[in-house]
C-alpha positions as CSV (number, residue, x, y, z in Angstrom):
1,X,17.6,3.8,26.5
2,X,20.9,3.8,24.6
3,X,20.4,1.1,22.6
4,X,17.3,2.4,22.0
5,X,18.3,5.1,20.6
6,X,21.1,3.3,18.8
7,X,18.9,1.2,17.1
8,X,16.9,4.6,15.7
9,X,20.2,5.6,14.6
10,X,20.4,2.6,12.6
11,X,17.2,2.4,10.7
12,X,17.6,5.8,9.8
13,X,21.0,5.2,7.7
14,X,19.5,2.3,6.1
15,X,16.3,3.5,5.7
16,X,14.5,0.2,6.7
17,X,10.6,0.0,6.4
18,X,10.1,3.5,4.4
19,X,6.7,1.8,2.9
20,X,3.9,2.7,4.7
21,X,6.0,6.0,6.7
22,X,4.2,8.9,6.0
23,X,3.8,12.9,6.9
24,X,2.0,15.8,5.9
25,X,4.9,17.8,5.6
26,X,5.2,21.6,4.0
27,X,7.1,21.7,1.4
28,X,10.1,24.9,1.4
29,X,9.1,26.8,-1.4
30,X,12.9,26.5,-2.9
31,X,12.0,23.0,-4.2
32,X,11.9,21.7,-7.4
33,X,8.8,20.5,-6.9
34,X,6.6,23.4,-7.8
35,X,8.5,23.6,-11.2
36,X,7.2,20.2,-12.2
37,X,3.4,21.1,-10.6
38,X,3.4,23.9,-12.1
39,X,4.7,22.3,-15.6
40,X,1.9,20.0,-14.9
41,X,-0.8,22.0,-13.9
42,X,-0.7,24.3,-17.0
43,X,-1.4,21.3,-19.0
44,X,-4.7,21.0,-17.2
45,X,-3.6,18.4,-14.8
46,X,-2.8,18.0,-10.5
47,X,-5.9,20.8,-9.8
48,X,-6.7,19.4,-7.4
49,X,-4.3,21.2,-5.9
50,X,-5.1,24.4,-5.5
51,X,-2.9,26.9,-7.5
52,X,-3.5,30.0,-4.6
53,X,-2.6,28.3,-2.1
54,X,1.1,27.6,-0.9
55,X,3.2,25.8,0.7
56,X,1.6,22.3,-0.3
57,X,1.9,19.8,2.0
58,X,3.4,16.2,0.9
59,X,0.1,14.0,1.3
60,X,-2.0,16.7,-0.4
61,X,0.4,16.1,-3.4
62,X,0.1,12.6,-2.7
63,X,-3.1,12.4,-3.2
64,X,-3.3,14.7,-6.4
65,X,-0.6,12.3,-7.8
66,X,-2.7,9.4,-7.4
67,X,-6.1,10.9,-8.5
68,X,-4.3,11.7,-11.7
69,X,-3.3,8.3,-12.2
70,X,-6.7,7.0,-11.6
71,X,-8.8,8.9,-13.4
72,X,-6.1,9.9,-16.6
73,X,-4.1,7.1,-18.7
74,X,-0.4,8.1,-18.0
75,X,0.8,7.1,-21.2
76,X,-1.6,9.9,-23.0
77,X,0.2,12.5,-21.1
78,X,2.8,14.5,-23.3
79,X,6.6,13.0,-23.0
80,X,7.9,16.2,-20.6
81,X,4.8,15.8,-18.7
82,X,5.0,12.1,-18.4
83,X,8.9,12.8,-17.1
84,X,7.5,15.4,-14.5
85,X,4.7,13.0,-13.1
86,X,7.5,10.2,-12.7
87,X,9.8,12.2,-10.9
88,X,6.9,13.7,-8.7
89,X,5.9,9.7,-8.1
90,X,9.2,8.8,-7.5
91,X,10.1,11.6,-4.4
92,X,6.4,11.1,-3.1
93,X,6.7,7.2,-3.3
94,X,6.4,7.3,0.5
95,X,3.2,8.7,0.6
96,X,1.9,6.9,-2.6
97,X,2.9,3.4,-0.9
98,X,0.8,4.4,2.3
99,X,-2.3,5.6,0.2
100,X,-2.5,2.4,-1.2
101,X,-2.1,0.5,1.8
102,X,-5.0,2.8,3.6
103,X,-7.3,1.7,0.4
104,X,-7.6,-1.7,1.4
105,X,-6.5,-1.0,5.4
106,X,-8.6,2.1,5.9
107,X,-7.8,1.7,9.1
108,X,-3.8,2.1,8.7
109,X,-1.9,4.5,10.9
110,X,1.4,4.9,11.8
111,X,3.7,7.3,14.0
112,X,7.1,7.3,11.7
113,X,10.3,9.9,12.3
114,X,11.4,11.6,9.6
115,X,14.9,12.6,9.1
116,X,16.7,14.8,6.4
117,X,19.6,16.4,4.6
118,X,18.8,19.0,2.1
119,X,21.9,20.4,0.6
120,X,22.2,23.1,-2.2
121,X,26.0,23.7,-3.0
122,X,26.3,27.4,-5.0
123,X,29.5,29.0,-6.7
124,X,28.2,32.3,-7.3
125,X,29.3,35.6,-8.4
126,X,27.5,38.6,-9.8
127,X,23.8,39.1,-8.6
128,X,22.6,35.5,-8.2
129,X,19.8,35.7,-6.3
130,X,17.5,38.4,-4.5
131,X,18.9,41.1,-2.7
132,X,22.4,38.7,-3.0
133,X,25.5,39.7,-4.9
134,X,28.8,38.4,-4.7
135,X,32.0,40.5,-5.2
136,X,33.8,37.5,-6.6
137,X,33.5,34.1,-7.2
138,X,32.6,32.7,-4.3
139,X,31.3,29.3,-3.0
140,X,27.8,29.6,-0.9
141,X,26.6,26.6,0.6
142,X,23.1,26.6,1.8
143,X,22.9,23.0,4.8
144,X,19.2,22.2,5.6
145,X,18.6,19.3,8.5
146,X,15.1,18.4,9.1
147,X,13.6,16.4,12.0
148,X,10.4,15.4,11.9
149,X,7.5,13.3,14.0
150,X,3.9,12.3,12.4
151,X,1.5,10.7,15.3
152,X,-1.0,8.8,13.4
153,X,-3.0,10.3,10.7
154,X,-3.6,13.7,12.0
155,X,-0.7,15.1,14.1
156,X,2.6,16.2,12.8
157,X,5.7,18.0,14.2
158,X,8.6,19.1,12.2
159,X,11.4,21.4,12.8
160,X,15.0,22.1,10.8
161,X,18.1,24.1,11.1
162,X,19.9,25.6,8.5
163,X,22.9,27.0,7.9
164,X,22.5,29.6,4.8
165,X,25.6,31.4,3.6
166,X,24.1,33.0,0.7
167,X,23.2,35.6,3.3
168,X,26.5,36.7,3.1
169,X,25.8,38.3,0.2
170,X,22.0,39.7,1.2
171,X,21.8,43.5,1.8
172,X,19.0,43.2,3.6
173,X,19.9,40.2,6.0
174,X,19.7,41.5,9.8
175,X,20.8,38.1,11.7
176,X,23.9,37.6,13.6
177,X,26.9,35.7,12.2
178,X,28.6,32.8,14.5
179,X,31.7,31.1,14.3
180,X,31.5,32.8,10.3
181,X,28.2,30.8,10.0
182,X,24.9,32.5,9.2
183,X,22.1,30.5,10.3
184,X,18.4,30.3,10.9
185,X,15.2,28.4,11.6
186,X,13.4,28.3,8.8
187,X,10.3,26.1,9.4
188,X,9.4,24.8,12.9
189,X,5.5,24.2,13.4
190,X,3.2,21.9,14.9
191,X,-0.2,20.8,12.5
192,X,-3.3,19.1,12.6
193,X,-4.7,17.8,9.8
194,X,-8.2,16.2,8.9
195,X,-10.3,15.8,5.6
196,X,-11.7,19.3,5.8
197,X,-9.4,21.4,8.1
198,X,-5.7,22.0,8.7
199,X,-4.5,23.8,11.8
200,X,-0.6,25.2,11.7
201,X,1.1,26.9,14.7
202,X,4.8,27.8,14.6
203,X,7.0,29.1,11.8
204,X,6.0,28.5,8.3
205,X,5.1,29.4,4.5
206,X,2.6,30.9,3.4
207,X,2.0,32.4,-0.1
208,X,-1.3,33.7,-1.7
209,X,-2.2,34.0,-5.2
210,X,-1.2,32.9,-8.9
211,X,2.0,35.2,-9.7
212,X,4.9,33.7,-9.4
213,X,5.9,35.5,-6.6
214,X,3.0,35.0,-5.2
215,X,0.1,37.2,-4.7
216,X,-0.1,41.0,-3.2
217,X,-1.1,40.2,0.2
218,X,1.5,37.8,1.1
219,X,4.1,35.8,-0.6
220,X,7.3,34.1,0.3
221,X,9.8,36.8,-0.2
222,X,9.8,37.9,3.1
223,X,10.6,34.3,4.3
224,X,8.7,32.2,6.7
225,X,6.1,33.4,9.5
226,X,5.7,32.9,12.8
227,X,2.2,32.2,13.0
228,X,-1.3,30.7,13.5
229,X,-3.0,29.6,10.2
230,X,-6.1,27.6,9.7
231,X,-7.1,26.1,6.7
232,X,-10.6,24.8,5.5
233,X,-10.6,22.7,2.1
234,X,-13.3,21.0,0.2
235,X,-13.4,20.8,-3.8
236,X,-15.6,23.6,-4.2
237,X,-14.2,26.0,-1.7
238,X,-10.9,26.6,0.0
239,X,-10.5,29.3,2.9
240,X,-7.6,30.1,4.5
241,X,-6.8,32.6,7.6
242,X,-3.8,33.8,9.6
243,X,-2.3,35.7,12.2
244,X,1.4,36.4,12.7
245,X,3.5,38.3,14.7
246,X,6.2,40.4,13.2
247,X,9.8,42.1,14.5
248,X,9.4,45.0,16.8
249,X,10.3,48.4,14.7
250,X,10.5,51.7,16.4
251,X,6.7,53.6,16.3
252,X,8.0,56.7,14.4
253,X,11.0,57.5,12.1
254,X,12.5,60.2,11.1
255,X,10.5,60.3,8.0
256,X,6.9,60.4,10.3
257,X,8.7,62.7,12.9
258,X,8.4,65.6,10.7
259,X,4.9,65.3,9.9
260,X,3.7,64.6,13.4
261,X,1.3,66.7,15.2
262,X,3.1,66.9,18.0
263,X,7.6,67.4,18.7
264,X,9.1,64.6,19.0
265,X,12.7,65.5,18.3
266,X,15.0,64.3,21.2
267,X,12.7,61.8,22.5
268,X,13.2,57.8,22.3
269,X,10.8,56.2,19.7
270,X,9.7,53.7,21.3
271,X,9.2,49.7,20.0
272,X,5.7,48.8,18.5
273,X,4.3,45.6,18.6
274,X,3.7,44.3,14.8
275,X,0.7,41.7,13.9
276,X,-0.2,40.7,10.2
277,X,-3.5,39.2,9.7
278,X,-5.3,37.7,6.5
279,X,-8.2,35.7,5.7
280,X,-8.6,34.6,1.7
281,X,-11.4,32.6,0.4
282,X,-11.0,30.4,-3.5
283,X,-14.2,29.0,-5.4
284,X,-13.2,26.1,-7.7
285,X,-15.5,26.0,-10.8
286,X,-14.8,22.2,-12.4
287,X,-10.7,22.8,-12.2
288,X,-11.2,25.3,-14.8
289,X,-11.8,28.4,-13.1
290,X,-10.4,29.9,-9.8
291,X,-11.5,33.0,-8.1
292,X,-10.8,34.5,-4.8
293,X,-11.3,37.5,-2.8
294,X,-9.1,38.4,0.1
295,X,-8.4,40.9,2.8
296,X,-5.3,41.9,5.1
297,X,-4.3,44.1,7.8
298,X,-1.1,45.0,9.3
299,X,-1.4,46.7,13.0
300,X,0.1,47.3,16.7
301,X,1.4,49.8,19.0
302,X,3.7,50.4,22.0
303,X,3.1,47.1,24.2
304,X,-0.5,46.4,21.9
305,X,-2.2,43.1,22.0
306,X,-3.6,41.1,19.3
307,X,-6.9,42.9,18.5
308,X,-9.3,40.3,18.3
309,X,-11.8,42.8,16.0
310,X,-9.0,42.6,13.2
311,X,-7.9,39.1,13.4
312,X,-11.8,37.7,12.9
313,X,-11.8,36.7,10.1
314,X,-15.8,36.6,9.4
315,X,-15.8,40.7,9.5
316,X,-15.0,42.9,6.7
317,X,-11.1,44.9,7.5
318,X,-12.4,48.1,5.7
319,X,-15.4,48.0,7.8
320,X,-14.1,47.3,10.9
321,X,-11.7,49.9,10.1
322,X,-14.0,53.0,9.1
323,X,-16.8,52.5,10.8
324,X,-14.8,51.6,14.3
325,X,-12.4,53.8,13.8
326,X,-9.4,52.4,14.3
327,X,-6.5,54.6,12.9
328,X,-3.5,52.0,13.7
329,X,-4.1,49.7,11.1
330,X,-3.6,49.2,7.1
331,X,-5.8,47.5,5.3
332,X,-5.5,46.2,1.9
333,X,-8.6,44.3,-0.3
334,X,-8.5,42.8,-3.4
335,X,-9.4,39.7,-5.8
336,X,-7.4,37.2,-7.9
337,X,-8.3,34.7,-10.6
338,X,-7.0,32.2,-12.8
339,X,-8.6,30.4,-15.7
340,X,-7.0,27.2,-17.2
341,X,-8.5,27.0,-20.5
342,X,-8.0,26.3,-23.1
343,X,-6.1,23.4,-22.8
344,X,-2.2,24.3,-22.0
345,X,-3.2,27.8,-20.9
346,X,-3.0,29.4,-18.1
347,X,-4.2,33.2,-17.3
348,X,-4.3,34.9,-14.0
349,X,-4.6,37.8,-12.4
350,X,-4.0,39.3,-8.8
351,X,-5.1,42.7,-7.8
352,X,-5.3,44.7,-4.8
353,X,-6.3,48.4,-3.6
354,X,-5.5,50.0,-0.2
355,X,-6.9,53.4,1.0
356,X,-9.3,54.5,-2.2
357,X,-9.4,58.2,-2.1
358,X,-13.3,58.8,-3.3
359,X,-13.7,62.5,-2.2
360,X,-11.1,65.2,-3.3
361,X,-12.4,68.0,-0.4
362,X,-9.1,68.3,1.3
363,X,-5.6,68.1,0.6
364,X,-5.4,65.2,2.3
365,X,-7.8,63.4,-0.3
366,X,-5.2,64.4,-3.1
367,X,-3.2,61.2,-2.3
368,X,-2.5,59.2,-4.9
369,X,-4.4,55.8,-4.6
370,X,-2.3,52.9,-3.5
371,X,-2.5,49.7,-5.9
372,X,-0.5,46.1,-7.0
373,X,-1.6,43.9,-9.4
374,X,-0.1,41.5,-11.9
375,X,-1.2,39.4,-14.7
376,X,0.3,37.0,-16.5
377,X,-0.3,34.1,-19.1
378,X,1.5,30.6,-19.0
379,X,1.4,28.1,-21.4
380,X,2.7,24.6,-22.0
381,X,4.1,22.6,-25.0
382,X,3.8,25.5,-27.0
383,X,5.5,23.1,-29.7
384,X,2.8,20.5,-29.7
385,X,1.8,21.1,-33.4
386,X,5.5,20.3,-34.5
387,X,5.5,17.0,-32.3
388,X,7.9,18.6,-29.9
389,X,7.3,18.4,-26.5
390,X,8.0,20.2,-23.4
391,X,8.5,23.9,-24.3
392,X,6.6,25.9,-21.9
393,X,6.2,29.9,-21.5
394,X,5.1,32.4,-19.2
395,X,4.6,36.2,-19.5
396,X,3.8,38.2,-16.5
397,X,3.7,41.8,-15.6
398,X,3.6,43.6,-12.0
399,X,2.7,47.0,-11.0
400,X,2.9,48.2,-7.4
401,X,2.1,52.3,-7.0
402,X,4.3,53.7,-4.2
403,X,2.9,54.1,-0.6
404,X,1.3,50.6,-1.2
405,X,2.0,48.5,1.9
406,X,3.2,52.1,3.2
407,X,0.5,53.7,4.2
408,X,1.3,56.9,6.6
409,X,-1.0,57.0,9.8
410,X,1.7,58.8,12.0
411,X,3.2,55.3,12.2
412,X,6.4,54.3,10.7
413,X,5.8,50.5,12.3
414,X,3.0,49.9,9.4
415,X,4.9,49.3,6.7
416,X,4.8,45.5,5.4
417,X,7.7,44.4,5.8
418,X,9.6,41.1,7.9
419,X,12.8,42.3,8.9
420,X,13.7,44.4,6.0
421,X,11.9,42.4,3.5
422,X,8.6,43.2,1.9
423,X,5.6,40.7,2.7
424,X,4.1,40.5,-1.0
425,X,6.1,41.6,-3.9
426,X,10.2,41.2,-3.4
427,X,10.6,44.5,-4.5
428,X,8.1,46.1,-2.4
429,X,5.9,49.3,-4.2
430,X,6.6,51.3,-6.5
431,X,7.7,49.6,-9.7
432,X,6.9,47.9,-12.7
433,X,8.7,45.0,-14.4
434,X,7.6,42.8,-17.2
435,X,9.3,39.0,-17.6
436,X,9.2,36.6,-20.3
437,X,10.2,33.1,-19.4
438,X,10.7,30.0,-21.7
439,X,11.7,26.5,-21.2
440,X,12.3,23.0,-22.9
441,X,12.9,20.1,-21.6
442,X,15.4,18.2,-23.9
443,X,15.6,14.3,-22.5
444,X,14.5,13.0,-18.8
445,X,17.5,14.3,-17.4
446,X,18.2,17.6,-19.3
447,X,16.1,21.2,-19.2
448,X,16.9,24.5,-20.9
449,X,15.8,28.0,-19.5
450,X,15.9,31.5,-20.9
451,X,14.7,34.6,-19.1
452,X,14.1,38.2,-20.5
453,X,13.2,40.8,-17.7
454,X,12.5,44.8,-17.7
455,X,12.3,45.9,-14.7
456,X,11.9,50.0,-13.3
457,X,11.9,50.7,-9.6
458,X,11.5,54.3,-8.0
459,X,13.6,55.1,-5.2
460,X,11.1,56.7,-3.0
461,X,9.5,53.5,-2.2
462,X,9.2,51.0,0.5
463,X,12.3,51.0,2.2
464,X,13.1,54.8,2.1
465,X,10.9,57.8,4.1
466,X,7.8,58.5,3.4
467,X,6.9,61.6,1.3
468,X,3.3,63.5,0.9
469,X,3.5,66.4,-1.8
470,X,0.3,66.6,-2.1
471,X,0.4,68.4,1.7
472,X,4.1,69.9,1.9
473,X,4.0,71.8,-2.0
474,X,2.3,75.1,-1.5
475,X,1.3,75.1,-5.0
476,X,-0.8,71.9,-5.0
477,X,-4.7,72.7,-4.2
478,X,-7.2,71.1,-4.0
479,X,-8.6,73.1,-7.1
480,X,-5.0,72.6,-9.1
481,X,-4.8,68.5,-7.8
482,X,-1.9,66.2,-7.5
483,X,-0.1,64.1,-10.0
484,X,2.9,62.1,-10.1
485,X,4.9,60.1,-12.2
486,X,4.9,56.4,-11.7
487,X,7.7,55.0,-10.8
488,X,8.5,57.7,-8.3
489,X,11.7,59.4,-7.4
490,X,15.4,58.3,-9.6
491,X,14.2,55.3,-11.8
492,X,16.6,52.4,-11.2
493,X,15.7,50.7,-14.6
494,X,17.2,47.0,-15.4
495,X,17.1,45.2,-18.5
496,X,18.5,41.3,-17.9
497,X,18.7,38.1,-19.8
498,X,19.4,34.5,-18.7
499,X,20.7,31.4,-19.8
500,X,20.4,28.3,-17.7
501,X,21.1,24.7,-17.7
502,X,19.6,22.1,-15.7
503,X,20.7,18.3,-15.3
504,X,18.5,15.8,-13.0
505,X,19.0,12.3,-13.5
506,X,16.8,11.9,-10.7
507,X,14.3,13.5,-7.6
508,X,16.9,14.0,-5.4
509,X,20.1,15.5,-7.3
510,X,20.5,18.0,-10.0
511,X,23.1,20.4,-11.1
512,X,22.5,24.0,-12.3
513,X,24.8,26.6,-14.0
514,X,23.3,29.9,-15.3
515,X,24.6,33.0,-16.8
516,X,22.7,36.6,-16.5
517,X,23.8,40.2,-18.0
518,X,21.9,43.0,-16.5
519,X,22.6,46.1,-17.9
520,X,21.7,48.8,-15.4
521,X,20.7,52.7,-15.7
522,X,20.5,55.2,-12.9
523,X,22.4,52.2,-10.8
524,X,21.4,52.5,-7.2
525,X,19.5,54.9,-7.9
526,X,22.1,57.3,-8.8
527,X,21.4,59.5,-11.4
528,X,23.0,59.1,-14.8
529,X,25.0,56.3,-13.5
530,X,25.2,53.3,-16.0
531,X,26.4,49.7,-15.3
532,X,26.0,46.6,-17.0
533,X,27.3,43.3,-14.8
534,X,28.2,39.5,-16.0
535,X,26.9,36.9,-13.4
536,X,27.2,33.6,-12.9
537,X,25.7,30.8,-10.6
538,X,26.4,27.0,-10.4
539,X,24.4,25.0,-7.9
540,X,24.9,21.0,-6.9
541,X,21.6,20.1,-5.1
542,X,21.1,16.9,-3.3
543,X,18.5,16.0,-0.7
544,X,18.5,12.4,2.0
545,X,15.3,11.9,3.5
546,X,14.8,8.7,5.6
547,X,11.1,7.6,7.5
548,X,11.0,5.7,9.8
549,X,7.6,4.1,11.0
550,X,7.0,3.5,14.3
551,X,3.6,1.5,14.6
């Protein structure tokens, strides 16, 4: 058994037989791969992945790799494009390799390990990421190790630990800190894959939706999930549905204390039970056009079950929820499209509504309607016409009312968040913000990045009680109605710029320095306060991934 294992050891380090190894790993959505699909996919090419669906898994991008090297001569591609695609090939060579060999073997399986190192090495001070500031200059080191085990074609298991001391810096990070390390689990799941269906259990991804921080159902920002996901994929349509259990939070605060029917003052809140469940389907009309509709619903109680009537997901949310009754649940509906025509343009669109106030009989009904929604338009070599290549663009704009993902049913345990972080939009509700983005890519090795962002966020929103004038003013009526401004509360309002710098000689190493003002009114949401604040962030990244195939 030792030498067994010795021998293991061994291949791994020297990375003996990689060819025909192969898994259908997720991908962590901090890689640089979605830059270059992305890059690509605004230029009209690597749909076959779908852009509402994330995290994508290796062979999926595999396989869109090599379909775009069938059916589209390489050499037509535009330079940065043609640099993108060869970087892609060259970190999914693996997979490519054991595509091939399945063409003419389409009988070829194998059971391989999987092994990795992922390493991004940050000096940071100033804001330099979300919800992460550093004081002074400071170095932040964020370790990824990955194991992983693929049986055969279909069955995959993969696991990592990571040690992450950029949460040093994170206001709303909640974990424990041992031996000065802050660590975490970030991905451990077990899949099954086929042609048409892909089954996830564990912790995981997920993001919905064409914004780039992803949709307003659910999006990476609140990190990964522990969850049940299944996934049904054919070119026309995609479907995807989940369940996932969040952290206990107490069933009332002191916010819904004082608006309860009932005295509560003095008396333990007890823990609810939190569940999150989804279900979006995505038409695909000739890689031009993608729509989608989808639904969500976040619900529990004191020692509550899964409710199987909420987690179907053939049935209608609203519906279930009106016509059954069932007052310990938020439910949020919306749609989302994104058109990529013409050629180098991409425009898109997410939108949601929660709660629709139709009738104004009561005061109750006087609540403002709850909504999020962004748009945005990308586009890619914008310099074309000059013969320059690889200067891309993206616009987008985001609205979220407040009370969205808030919604007040005498429950404090509703609000969508993971931890202290919100699902969908990093910011949570009640804001708007409006970011310009544009790059170039100067040689194979060299890209330049500048960012312009307004951004205007309320401080009655997510993460502070929950207010309803519309019930506690004695001067709002029915007859008089109820109006208020948007965003709510002290306006933090930031204006930022950024200049970056990005060097990657190849797949697996690149270095990043960038520098950001933000100039800052009402900072922290402190009236009449004013701050403007230099930051800076250099990153070393460098990743070691070894396969190993076992039959």
């Amino acid at each position: 058994m030792k030498s067994l294992i010795l021998a293991i050891l061994a291949l791994l380090l020297i990375q003996v037989g990689t060819a025909a190894a192969q898994g259908n790993y997720s991908i962590p959505p901090d890689s640089w791969i979605y830059d270059a699909i992305q890059q690509l996919q605004t230029g009209g090419y690597l749909l076959d992945l779908s852009p509402g669906f994330r995290p994508y898994r290796r062979m999926e991008v595999a396989r869109a790799i090599a379909n775009l090297v069938k059916k589209q001569k390489v050499s037509s591609l535009p330079t940065a494009d043609r640099w993108a695609l060869e970087k892609l090939e060259k970190e999914f060579s693996n997979e490519l390799d054991y595509l091939q060999a399945r063409e003419s073997r389409p009988d070829t399986s194998t059971t391989s390990l999987r092994f990795g190192e992922e390493d991004f090495l940050n000096l940071a001070k100033g804001y330099y990421g979300q919800f992460k500031y550093a004081k002074t200059l400071e170095f932040r080191p964020l370790l990824r190790t990955e194991f992983g085990l693929s049986f055969g074609n279909h069955l995959t298991l993969y696991t990592d630990a990571t040690i992450n001391q950029t949460l040093k810096d994170d206001t709303l990070y909640t974990g424990s800190t041992k031996f000065g390390l802050d660590a975490l689990n970030q991905q451990s799941y077990i899949e099954y894959t086929s042609r048409y269906v892909d089954f996830t259990f564990g912790r995981d991804y997920l993001s919905w939706g064409y914004g780039n921080n992803g949709g307003p159902i659910v999006s990476t920002s609140a990190g990964p999930l522990d969850l049940a996901s299944l996934f049904i994929k054919s070119k026309l349509l995609k479907a995807n549905w989940f369940v996932a259990q969040l952290n206990q939070m107490p069933e009332f605060t002191p916010d819904t204390n004082s608006y309860m029917p009932f005295p509560t003052v003095g008396v333990p809140d007890p823990l609810a039970n939190r569940y999150y469940t989804g279900s979006r389907v995505e038409f695909n009309i000739d890689n031009k056009v993608f729509a989608g509709l989808f639904q969500s619903a976040m619900f529990g109680g004191p020692n509550a079950p899964i409710d199987l009537s909420l987690i179907n997901p053939m049935r209608v949310l609203y519906e279930t929820k009106v016509n059954e009754q069932l007052g310990n649940a938020d439910v949020n509906v919306g749609f989302d499209f994104s058109i990529f025509w013409p050629k180098n343009y991409n425009l898109y669109c997410d939108f949601m509504i929660s709660d629709y106030q139709v009738d104004h009989k009561t005061k109750g009904d006087l609540k403002p309607n709850p909504f999020a929604f962004d748009v945005g338009l990308r586009t890619s070599n914008i310099l074309s016409g000059l013969g320059v290549s690889g200067t891309d663009g993206d616009l987008q704009f985001n609205a979220v009312s407040n009370r969205n993902y808030n919604d007040y049913d005498w429950s404090s345990y509703l609000k969508v968040l993971q931890g202290n972080y919100p699902i969908a939009y990093p910011y949570g509700n009640d804001f708007w913000d409006i970011d310009l983005q544009l790059s170039q890519w100067l040689t194979y090795d060299w890209e330049l990045n500048v960012e312009a962002m307004h951004l205007e966020h309320g401080s009655y929103n997510i993460s502070s009680p929950y207010t309803m004038p519309w019930l506690t003013d004695p001067n709002v009526t029915v007859q008089t109605g109820y109006s208020e401004p948007f965003p709510y509360g002290v306006d933090q309002v930031e204006d930022m710029v950024q200049a970056s710098a990005m060097y990657q000689p190849c797949p697996s190493l690149y270095g990043k320095a960038a520098l950001i003002y933000s100039q800052f009114h009402n900072y922290n949401y402190s009236f009449g306060v004013n701050k403007g604040i230099v930051s800076f962030e250099l990153t070393f990244y460098y990743d070691f991934t070894a396969n190993v195939p076992f039959s």
